[in-house]
C-alpha positions as CSV (number, residue, x, y, z in Angstrom):
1,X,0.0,0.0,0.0
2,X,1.3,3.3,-0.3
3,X,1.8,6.2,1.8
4,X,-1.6,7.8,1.4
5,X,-4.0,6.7,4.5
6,X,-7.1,4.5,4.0
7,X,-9.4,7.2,4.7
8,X,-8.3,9.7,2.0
9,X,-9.0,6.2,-0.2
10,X,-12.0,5.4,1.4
11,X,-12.9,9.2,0.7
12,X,-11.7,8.5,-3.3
13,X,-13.8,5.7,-3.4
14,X,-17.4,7.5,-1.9
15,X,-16.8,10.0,-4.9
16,X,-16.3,7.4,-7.2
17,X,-19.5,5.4,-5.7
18,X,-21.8,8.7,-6.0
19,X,-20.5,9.4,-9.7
20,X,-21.7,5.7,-10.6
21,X,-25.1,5.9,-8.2
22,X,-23.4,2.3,-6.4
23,X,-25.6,2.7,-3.3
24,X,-24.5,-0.7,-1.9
25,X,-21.0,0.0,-2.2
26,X,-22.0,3.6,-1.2
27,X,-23.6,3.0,1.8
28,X,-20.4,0.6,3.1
29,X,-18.0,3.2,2.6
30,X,-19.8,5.6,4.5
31,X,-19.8,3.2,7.8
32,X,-16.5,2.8,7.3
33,X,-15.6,6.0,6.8
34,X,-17.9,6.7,10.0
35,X,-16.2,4.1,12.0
36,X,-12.8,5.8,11.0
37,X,-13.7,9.4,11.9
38,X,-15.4,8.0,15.3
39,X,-12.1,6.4,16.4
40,X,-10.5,9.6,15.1
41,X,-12.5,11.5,17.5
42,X,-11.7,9.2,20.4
43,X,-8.2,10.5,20.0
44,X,-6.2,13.8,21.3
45,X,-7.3,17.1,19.0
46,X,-4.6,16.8,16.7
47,X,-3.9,12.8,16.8
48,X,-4.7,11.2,13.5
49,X,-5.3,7.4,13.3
50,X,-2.5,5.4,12.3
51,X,-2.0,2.8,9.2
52,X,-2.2,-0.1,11.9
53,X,-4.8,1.5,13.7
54,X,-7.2,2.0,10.6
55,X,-6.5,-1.7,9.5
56,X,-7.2,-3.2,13.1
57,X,-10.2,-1.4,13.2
58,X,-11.1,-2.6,9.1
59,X,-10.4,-5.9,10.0
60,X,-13.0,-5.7,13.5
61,X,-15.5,-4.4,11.0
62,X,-15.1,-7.6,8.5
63,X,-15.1,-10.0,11.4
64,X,-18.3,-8.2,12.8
65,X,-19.7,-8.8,8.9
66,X,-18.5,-12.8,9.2
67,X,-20.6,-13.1,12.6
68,X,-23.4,-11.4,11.4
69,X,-23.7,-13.9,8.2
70,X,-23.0,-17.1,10.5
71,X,-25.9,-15.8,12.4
72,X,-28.2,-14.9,9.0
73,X,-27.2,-18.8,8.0
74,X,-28.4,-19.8,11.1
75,X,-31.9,-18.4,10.8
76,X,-32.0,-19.3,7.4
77,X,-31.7,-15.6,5.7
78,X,-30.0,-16.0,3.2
79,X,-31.1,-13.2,1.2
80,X,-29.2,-11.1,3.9
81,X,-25.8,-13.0,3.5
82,X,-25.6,-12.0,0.5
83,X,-25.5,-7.8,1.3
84,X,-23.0,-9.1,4.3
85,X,-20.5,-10.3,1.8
86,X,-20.8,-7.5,-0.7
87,X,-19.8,-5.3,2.5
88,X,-16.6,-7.4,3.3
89,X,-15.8,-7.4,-0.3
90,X,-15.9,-3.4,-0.3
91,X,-13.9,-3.5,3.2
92,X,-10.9,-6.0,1.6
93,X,-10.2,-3.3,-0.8
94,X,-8.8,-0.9,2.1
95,X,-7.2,-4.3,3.8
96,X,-3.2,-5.4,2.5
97,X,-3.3,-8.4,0.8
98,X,-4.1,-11.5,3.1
99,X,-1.4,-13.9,3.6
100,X,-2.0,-17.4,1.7
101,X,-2.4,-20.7,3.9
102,X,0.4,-22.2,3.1
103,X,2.6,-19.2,4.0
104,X,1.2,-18.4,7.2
105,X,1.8,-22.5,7.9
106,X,5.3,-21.7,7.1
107,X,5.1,-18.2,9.5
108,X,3.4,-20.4,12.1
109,X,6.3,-23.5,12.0
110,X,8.7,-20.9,12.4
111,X,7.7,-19.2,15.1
112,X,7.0,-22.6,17.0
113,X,10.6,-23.1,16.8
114,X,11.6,-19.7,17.5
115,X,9.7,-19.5,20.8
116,X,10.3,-23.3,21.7
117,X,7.2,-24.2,22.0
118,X,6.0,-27.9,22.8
119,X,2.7,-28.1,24.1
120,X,-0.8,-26.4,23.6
121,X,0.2,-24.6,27.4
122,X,2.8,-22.7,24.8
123,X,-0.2,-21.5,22.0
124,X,0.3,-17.9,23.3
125,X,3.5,-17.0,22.9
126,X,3.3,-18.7,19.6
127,X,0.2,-17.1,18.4
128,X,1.9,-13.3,19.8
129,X,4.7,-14.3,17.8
130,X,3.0,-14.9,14.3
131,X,0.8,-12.3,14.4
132,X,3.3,-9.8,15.5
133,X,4.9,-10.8,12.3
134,X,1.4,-10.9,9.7
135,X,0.3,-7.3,11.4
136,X,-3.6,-7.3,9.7
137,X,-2.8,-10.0,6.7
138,X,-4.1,-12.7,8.4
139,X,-7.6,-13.8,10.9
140,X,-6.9,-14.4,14.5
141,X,-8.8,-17.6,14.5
142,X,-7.0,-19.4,11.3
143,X,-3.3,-18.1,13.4
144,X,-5.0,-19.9,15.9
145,X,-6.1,-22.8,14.7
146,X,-2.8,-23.3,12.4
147,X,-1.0,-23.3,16.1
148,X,-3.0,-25.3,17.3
149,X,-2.4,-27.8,14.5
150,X,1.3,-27.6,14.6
151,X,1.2,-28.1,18.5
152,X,-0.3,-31.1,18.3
153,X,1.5,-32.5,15.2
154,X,4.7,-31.9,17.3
């Protein structure tokens, strides 16, 4: 990504939305650039949000957007999944490129043998240690699960 902050992207992307009359895309980008300014706010006059801060707080919006369509499955709407997913596709856009399986497998054998760790007792320090390294390009919950599996395969 490149030195200009997601919200003056996110703020590119509302004009473009408007221009093209998108109101689904529209309507995402204004929560998210609602969400940004809020945390902005939250924050000393002159303090602006940094790139980590904006991701972490891209990345709580998609996972809210995951729970809300495992609970739409659950009650059978499925009609409403489908807005869900057009809303974490919009979000991805402002996210850096997710890290592929296989490579966060290798991030995650590393680390085991970096911090030493042995048994599931150690999953913290492991799980610290890879997503110190991934910083926003991959879920807590597949880190966490990948530890897992290299824990017990140890």
């Amino acid at each position: 990504m490149s030195d200009e902050t997601i919200l003056i992207r996110l703020q590119a992307d509302l004009t473009t939305a408007m221009k093209a009359k998108d109101a689904d895309t529209l309507s995402t980008l204004r929560m998210l650039k609602a969400a940004l300014m809020e945390a902005k706010t939250k924050k000393p006059k002159d303090a602006s949000l940094s790139a980590d801060e904006e991701i972490e707080l891209l990345q709580r919006y998609v996972k809210k957007r995951r729970e809300t369509i495992e609970e739409m499955r659950k009650i059978g709407r499925e009609d409403l999944v489908v807005k869900e997913e057009q809303e974490i596709a919009v979000t991805q856009r402002f996210l850096p490129q997710a890290v592929s399986e296989d490579e966060l497998r290798r991030i995650v054998r590393e680390a085991v043998a970096s911090t030493g760790a042995t048994t599931a007792k150690d999953m913290g320090k492991v799980i610290g240690a890879v997503m110190g390294k991934v910083k926003g390009r991959a879920e807590g919950n597949v880190v966490s699960r990948l530890v897992k599996e290299a824990l017990q395969g140890s």
